[in-house]
C-alpha positions in Angstrom: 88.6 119.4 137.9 87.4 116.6 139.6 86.2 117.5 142.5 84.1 113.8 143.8 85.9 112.7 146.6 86.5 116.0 148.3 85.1 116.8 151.5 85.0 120.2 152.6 87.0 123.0 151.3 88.0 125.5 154.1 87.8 129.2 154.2 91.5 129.4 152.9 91.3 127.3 150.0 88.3 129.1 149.1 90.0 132.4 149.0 93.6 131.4 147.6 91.3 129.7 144.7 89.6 132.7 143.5 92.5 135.2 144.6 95.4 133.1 142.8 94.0 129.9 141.2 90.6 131.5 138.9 93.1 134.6 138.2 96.0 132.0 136.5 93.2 129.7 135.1 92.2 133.2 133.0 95.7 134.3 132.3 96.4 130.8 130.7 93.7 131.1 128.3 91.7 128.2 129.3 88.6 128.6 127.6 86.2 125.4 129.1 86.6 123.8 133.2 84.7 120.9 133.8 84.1 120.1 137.5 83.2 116.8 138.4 80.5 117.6 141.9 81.3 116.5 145.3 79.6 113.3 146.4 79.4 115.3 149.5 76.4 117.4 150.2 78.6 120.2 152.5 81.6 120.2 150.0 79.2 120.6 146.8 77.2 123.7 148.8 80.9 125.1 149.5 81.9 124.9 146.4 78.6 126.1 144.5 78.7 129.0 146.8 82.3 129.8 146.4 81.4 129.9 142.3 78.7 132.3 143.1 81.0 134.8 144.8 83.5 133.8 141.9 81.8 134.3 138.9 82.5 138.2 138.0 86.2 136.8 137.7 86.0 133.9 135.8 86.3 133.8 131.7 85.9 130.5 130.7 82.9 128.4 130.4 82.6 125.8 133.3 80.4 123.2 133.6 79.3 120.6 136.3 78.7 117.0 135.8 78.1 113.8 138.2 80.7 111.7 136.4 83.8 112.0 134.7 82.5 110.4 131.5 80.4 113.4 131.3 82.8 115.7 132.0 85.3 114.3 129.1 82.4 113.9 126.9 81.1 117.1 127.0 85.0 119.3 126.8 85.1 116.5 123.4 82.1 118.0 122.1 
């Protein structure tokens, strides 16, 4: 999920992702995310906090990384 050039992710999107998206992302079996961070400060503190109030629902291993390189290195690992 790359994530980098985001810039804020509003109340709504917040809620429709861990009321609809995190529940289909489990029911598809995915088993690894890799999120590529927001260059923005506000957008990676949205999202970081969103995770927080997220993580009791979410069953597959997700990981943050500053690049994209990282990101497909690491779910090639």
């Amino acid at each position: 999920v790359d994530l980098s050039n985001i810039k804020v992710v509003n109340p709504e999107n917040q809620r429709w992702t861990q009321e609809v998206l995190i529940k289909k992302m489990n029911y598809s079996g995915i088993a690894q995310v890799a999120v590529i961070n927001p260059q923005c400060p506000l957008a990676s503190s949205s999202i970081k906090h969103m995770y927080q109030e997220s993580i009791h629902l979410i069953k597959f291993v997700r990981m943050v990384f500053n690049s994209i390189e990282e990101a497909e290195a690491w779910l090639e690992g």
